[in-house]
GUMARTI-761659 format. One record per residue (C-alpha): x, y, z; residue in three letters. Coordinates in steps of 0.25 Angstrom, whole numbers, plus 5000, padded with zeros to 4 digits. Layout:
% GUMARTI-761659
   east   north     up   res
      X       Y      Z   ALA
...
% end
This chain:
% GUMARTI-761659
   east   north     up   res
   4494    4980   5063   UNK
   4493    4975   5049   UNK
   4496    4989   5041   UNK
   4492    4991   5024   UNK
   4500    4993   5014   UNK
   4502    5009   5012   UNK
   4506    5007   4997   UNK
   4493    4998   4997   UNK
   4485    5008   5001   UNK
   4492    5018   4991   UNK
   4490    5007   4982   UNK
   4475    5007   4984   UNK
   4472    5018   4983   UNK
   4480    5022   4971   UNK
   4470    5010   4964   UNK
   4457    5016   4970   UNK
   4457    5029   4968   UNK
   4463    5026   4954   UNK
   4454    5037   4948   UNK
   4456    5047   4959   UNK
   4464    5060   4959   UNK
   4475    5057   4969   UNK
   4486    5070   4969   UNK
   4486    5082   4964   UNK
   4495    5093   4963   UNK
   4487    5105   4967   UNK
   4484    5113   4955   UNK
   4491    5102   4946   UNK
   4490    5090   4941   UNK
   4480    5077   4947   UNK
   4485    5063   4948   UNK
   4474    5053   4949   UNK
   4476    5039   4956   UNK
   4480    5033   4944   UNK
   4489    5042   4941   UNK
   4497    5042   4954   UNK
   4497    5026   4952   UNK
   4504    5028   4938   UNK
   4514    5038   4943   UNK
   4516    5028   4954   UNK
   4521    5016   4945   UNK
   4528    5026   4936   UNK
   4538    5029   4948   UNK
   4538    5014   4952   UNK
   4544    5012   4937   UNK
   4555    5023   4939   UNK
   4558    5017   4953   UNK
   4558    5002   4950   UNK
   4567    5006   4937   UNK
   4575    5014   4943   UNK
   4580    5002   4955   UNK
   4572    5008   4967   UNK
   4569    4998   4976   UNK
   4559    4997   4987   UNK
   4564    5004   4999   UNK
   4570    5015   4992   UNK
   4569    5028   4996   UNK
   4563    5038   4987   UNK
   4564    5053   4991   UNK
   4553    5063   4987   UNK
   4555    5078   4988   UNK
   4547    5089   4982   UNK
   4533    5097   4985   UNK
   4519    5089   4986   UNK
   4515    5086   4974   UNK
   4507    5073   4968   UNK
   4522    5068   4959   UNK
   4527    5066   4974   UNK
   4516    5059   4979   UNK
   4517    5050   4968   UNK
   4531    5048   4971   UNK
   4531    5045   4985   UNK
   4517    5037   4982   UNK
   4526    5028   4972   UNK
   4539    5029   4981   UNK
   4530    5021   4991   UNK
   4522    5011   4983   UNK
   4536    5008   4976   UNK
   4539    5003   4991   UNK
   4551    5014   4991   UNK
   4553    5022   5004   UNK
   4549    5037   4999   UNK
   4557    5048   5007   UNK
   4548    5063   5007   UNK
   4558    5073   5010   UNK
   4551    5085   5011   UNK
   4553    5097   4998   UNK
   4556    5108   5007   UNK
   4571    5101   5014   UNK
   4582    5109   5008   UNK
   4589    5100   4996   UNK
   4601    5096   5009   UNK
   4590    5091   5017   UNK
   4583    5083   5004   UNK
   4597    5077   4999   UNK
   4599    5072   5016   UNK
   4587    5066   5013   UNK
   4587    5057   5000   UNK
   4601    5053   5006   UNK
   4597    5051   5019   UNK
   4584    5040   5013   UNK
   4594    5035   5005   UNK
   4584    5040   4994   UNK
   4585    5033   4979   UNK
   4576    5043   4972   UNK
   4570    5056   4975   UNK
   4558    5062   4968   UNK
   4559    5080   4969   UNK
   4550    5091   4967   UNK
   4552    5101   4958   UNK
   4559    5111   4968   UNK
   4567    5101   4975   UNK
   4573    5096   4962   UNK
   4579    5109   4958   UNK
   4585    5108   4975   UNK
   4592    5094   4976   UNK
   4605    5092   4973   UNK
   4604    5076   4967   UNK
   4620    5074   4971   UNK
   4617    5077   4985   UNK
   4609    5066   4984   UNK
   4618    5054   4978   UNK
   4611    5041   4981   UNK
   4598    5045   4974   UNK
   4595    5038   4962   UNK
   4587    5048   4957   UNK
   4579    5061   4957   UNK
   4564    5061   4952   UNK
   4557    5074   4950   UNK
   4543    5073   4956   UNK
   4536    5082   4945   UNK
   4537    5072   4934   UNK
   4546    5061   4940   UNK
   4558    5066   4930   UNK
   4571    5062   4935   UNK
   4580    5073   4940   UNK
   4591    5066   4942   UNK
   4593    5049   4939   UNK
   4606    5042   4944   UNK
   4603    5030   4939   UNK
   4599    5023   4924   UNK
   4589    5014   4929   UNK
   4581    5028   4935   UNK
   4583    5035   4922   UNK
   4579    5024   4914   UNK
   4567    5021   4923   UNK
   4564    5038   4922   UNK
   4564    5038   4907   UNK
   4555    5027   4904   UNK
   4546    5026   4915   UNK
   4533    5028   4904   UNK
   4540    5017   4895   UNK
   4541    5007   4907   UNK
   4526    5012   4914   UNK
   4520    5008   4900   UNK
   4527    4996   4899   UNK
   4522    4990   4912   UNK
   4509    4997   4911   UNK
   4506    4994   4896   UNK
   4491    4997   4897   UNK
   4490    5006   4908   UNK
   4491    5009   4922   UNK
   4480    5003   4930   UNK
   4476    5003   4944   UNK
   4479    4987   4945   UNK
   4493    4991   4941   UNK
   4497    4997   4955   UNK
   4503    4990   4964   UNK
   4511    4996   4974   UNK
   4523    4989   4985   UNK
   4516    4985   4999   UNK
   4525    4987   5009   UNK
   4530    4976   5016   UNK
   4526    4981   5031   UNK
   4522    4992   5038   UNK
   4536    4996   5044   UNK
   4541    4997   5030   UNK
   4546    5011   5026   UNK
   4538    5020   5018   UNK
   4545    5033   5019   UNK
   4556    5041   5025   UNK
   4553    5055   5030   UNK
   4562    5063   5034   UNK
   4558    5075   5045   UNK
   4571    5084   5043   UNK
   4580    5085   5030   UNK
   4594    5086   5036   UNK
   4604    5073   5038   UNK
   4607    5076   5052   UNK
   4593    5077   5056   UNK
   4588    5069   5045   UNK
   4577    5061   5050   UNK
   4571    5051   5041   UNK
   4557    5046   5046   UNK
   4555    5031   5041   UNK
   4539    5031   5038   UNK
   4534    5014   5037   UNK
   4523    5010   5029   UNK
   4515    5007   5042   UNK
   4517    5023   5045   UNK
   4510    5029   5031   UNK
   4499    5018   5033   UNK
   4496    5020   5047   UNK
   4497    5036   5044   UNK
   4486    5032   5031   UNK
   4477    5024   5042   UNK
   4476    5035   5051   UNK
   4470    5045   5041   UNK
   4463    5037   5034   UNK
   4457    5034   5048   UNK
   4454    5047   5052   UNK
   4451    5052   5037   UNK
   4448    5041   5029   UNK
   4433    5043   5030   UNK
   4432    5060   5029   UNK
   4442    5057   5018   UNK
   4437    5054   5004   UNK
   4443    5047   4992   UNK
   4445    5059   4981   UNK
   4446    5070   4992   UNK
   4456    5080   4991   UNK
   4468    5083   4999   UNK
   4479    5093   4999   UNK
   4493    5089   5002   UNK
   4500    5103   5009   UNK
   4511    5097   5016   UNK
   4523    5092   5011   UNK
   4521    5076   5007   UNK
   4535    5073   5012   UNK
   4532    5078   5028   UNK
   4524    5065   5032   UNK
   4512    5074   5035   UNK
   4508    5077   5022   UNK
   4513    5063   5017   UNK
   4503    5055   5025   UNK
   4489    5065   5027   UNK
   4489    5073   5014   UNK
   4493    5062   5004   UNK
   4495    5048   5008   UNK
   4483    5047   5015   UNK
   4474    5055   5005   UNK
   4482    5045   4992   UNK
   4478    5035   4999   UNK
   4463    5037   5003   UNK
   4461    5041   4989   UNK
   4461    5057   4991   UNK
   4464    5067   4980   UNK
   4478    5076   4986   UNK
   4481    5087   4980   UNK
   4496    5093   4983   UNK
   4501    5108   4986   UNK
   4513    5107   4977   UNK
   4517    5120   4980   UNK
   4520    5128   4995   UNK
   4508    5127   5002   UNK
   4505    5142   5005   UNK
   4492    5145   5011   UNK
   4487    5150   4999   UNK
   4489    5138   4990   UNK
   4484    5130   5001   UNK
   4470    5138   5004   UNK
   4468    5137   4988   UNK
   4471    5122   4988   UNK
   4461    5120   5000   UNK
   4451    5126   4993   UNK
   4453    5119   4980   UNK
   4457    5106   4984   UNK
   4447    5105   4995   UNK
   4454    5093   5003   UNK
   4447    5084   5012   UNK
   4459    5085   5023   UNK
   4469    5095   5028   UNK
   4482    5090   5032   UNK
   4490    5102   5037   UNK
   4501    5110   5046   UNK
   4497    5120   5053   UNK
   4504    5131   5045   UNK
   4494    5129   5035   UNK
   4482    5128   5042   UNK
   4486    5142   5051   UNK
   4489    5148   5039   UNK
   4476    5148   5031   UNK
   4468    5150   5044   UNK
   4477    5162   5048   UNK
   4475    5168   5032   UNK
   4463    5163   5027   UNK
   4453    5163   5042   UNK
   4459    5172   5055   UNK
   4459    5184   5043   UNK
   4442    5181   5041   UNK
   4440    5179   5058   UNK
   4448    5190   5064   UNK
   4439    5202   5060   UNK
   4431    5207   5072   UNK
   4418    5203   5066   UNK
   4423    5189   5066   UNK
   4428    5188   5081   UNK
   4415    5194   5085   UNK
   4408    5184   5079   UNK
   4417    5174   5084   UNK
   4415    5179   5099   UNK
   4400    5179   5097   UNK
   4396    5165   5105   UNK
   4382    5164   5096   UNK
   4389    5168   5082   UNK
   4403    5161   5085   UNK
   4400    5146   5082   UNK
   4395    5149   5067   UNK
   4405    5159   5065   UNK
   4416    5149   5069   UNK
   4409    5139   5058   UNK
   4409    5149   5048   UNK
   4425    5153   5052   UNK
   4426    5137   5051   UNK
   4419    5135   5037   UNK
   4429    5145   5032   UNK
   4441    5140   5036   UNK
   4437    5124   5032   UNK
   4436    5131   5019   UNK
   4449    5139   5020   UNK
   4452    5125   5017   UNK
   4443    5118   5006   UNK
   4433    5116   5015   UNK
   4431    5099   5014   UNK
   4441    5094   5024   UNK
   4440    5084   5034   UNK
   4450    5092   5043   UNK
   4462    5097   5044   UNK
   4473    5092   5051   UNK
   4485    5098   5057   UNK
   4498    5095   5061   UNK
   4513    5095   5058   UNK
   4516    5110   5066   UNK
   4510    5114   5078   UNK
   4497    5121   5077   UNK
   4496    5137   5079   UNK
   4484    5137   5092   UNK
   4479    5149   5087   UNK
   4473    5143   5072   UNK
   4470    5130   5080   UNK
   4460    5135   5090   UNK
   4453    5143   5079   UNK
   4453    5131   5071   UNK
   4447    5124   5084   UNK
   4437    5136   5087   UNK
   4431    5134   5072   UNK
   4429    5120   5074   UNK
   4439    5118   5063   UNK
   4441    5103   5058   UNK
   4457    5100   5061   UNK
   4467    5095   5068   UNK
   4480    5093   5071   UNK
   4487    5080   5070   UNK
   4503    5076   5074   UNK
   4512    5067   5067   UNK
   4527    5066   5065   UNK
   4533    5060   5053   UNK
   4538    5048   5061   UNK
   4524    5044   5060   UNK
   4520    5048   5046   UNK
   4516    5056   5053   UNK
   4503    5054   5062   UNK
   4503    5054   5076   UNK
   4492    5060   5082   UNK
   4477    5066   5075   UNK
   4462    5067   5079   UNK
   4451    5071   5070   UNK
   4447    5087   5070   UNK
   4435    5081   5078   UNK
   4442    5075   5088   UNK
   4454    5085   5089   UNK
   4459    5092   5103   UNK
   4463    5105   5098   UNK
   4478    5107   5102   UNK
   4481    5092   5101   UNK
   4487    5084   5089   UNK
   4477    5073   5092   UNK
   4478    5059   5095   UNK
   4486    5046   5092   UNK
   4484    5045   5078   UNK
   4478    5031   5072   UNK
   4491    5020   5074   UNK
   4497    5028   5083   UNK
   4501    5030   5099   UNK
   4505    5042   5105   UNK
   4509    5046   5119   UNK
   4516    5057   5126   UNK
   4529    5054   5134   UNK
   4524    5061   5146   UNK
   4520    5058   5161   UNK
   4508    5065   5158   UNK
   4504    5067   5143   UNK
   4491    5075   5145   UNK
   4500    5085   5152   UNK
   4515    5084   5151   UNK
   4519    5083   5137   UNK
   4530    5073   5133   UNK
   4534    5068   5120   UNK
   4524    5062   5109   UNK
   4526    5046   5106   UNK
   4519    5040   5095   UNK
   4520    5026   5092   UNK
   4511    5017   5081   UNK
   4511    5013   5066   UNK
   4514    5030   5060   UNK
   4529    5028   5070   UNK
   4539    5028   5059   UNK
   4551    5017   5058   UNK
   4562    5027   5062   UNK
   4572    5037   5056   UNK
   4579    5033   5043   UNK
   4594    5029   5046   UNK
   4593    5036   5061   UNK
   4592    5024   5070   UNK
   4597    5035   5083   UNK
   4584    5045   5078   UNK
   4574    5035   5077   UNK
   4578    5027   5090   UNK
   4576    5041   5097   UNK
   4563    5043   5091   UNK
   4556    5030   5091   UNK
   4555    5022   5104   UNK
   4557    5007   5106   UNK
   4542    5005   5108   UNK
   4538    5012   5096   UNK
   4535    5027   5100   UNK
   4539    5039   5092   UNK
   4544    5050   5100   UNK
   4541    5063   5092   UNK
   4546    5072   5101   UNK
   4536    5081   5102   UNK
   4529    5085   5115   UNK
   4514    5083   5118   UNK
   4504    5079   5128   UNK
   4493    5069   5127   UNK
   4477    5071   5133   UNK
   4470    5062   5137   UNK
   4461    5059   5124   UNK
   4476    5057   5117   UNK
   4477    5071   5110   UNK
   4490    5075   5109   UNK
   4495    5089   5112   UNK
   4508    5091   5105   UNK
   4517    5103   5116   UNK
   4529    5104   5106   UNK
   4539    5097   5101   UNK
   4552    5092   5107   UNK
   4564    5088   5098   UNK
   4567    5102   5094   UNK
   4559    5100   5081   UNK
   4553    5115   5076   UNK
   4541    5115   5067   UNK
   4539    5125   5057   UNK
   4526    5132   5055   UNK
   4524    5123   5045   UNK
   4524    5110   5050   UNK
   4539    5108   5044   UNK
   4547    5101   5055   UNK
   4561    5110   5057   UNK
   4570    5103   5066   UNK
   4580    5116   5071   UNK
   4591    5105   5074   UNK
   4594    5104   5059   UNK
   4595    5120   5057   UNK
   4603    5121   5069   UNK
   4612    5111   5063   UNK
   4615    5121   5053   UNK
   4614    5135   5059   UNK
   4626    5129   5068   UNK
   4635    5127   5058   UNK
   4634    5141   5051   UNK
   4644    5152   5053   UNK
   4645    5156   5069   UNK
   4635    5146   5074   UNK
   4637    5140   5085   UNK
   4624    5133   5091   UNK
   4608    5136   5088   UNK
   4593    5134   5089   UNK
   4584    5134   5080   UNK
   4569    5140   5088   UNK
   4556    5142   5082   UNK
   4550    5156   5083   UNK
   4535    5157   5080   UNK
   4537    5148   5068   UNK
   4550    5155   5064   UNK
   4564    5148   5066   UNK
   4575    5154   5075   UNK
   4590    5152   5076   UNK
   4597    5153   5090   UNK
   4612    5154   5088   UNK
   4622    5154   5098   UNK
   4635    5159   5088   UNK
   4649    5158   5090   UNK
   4651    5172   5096   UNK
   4667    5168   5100   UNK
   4670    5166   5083   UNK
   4662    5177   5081   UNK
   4670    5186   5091   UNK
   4682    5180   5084   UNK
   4678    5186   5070   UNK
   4674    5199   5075   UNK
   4659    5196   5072   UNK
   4649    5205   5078   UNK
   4635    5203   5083   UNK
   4630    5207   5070   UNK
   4639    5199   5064   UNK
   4633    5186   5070   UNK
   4619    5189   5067   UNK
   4622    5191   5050   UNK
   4631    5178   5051   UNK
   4621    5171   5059   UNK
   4609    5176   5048   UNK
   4618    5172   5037   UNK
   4618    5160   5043   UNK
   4603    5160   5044   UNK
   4600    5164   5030   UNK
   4611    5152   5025   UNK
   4604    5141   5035   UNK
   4590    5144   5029   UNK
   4595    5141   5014   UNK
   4598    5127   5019   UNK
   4585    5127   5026   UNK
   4570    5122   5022   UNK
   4561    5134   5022   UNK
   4553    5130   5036   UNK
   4566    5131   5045   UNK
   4572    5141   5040   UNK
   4580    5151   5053   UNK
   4571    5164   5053   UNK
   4582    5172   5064   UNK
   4594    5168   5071   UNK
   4596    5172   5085   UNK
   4608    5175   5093   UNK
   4613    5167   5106   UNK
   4621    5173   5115   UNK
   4625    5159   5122   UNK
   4626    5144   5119   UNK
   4615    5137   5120   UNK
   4611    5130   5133   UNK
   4613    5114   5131   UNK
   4610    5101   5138   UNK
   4620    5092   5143   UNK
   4621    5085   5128   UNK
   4625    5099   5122   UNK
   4612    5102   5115   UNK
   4606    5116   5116   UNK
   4594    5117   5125   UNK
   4585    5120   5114   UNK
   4572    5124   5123   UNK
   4580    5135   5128   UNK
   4579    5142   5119   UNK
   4567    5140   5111   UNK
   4562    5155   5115   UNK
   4574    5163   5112   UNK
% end
């Protein structure tokens, strides 16, 4: 099919909504249309000045805010590739990153300016500071020159002033071209940069404005929670919104239930994009408390009164979260049954979607109308899904998903991409799920080892495992997930420890030293809450690795 311009849409809108508010930091400052359009061709004079080319690769690392939407809107329209790497890595896994992209610039946040160490990172040109574009750090005359008089240079090309007829933006050449590269995991051996073509953020721009272009106004609000560099939040609580003309307001600070139950009721957004932490949390603080009292479940029981009391419990809970939503949708964690069902008794507008950022990221979503509770929904628009099974209504087997969202393969890993990625087209997500007849799909966990923390942020206990083995005494581990708490299985080498004269005790202070020193080098969501002794090796397969689903109960 023949696919639009992304940029061109960007473009558009940018033009028709000139006047508009566009992004605001939350409790801070307002950028209109016209301002984003100016801040734009500001960084597309530091760029062309400073010898980036298109097709370079520009990171962006720091906390949502409206400077780095600005960044990565200009890194795009500029047609460089913009790599979002998400604030929370540690400063080893951000400095794999830019070196892996073979990133020339990076723009930082505040806190991850004060982390980085800028020699780690030597083929960078330089380092940008998203709060007001300074440089912190220039290797090259051209980007220093370009930095210092960027005003001079702006008003020599815009004598009079900047107009809307003034913006022009790079069309990509096709669709396959590359947009972005997002990566799921922040460590080199794992590293695994997800190529996102401009055929994949369009078709991802189609479908919402397809399923919420008309219950979605121009100057309506929205609130981006999640992190813009997890592709979730990149293409359903900003690019989208920027596009159709919406107003989006960004968290800049950590997304507490408190500031996020004060920004609904301020901000008032037309949608709700979120995990299901966030949800589960404001219905568990703000809603059980009010309906567990004993006059409330005798109501609740009562055939005649129970209908009104639920819309009551229903009008409450719409305003727990500003009250003018469409819906709220759900996804990137599995859904705790208890909140769902209540939500679904109340008659609550949601649902739960299911994506992956090799599709950037949609694969599967039906309204809150049409939504079987339980399921992810359907096929999303552009795309196939099936289930590798005999019988997909009642054997699970693998999700494939095939259409314009599939990305183009893993950055420089040929042997990753050709395990993932089939010769006719099919992404093979590795998680497990079963099909109905009507196309809902039912997601029955999720093979490949990968771990999800309550949060929606994926861990991948591989990576910590890597780590954990090469401390004192380790000889071999697992990583499990307890309730949403992270638990370490070590097998350790008792013969050594024998040798030394170490005792049981012993072990267990070296291996919670060993703990403690593993969580420094660890983002907050996967850090080890216990270690657990194993009296014996692991069982293995034939190819020597450890039979993980053994022990997924210990």
């Amino acid at each position: 099919m023949d696919i639009p311009s992304f940029n061109g849409i960007i473009e558009k809108s940018i033009i028709d909504n000139w006047n508009l508010d566009a992004l605001t930091d939350y409790k801070g400052a307002t950028l209109q249309y016209h301002d984003v359009a100016r801040k734009i061709e500001k960084l597309h004079i530091m760029f062309e000045n400073s010898g980036v080319v298109k097709g370079d690769k520009i990171a962006l690392c720091g906390r949502n805010s409206a400077n780095w939407a600005v960044a990565f809107l200009a890194t795009l329209t500029y047609g460089a590739v913009a790599v979002p790497i998400l604030h929370e890595f540690t400063p080893d896994q951000v400095h794999n990153i830019v070196n892996h992209s073979d990133a020339k610039l990076l723009f930082v946040g505040d806190i991850v300016a004060t982390t980085i160490d800028a020699t780690k990172m030597p083929a960078l040109e330089g380092i940008i500071y998203i709060p007001d574009y300074s440089l912190v750090i220039s290797r090259t005359d051209k980007l220093t020159y370009a930095r210092e008089h960027l005003n001079e240079i702006f008003g020599k090309k815009y004598p009079k002033y900047f107009r809307a007829e003034h913006v022009h933006y790079y069309r990509e050449a096709n669709g396959d071209e590359l947009a972005m590269i997002n990566y799921t995991s922040g460590t080199t051996g794992f590293s695994k940069g997800v190529m996102v073509p401009y055929r994949a953020v369009w078709s991802n721009y189609d479908f919402a404005e397809n399923v919420l272009g008309k219950t979605i106004k121009r100057g309506d609000n929205v609130i981006s929670i999640l992190p813009m560099a997890h592709m979730y939040g990149m293409a359903f609580e900003f690019t989208f919104e920027f596009m159709h003309g919406c107003h989006v307001f960004f968290l800049t600070r950590v997304p507490s239930p408190a500031i996020i139950a004060q920004a609904f009721a301020d901000v008032k957004p037309a949608i709700i994009i979120a995990v299901p932490l966030v949800i589960e949390k404001i219905i568990r603080k703000k809603v059980f408390p009010k309906i567990q009292n004993n006059r409330m479940r005798l109501l609740l029981n009562m055939p005649v009164i129970n209908k009104k009391v639920q819309e009551k419990i229903c009008e409450q809970v719409v305003q727990a979260f500003g009250g003018r939503f469409y819906e709220v949708i759900i996804g990137g964690a599995a859904f705790n049954q208890e909140v769902e069902q209540f939500l679904h008794r109340i008659s609550f507008p949601y649902t739960v979607g299911y994506g992956a950022t090799e599709c950037a990221p949609i694969i599967c979503y039906a309204d809150y109308k049409t939504f079987a509770p339980g399921s992810c929904g359907r096929a999303a628009l552009h795309m196939e899904v099936k289930i590798a099974s005999p019988d997909p209504a009642n054997v699970p087997g693998e999700i494939l998903a095939r259409g314009l969202n599939v990305m183009l393969g893993y950055y420089k890993n040929e042997e990753a991409t050709q395990q993932t990625l089939d010769k006719d087209g099919w992404y093979h997500t590795g998680d497990l799920g079963t099909m109905d007849y009507q196309g809902n799909v039912f997601i029955k966990g999720r093979s490949k080892n990968m771990l999800l923390s309550a949060n929606g942020q994926n861990i991948y206990p591989e990576e910590i495992e890597d780590k954990l083995n090469s401390m004192a005494l380790v000889v071999e581990s697992v990583v499990i997930q307890k309730e949403d708490k992270l638990v370490a299985l070590i097998y350790p080498d008792y013969d050594e420890a024998k040798n030394i004269g170490l005792s049981n005790d012993d072990l267990l202070k070296i291996m919670e030293q060993n703990r403690q020193e593993l969580n420094q080098a660890l983002p907050a969501y996967c850090k080890i809450s216990a270690i657990k002794l194993q009296k014996e090796e692991f069982a293995k397969t034939p190819k020597k690795s450890i039979k993980r689903f053994l022990y997924q109960d210990a």
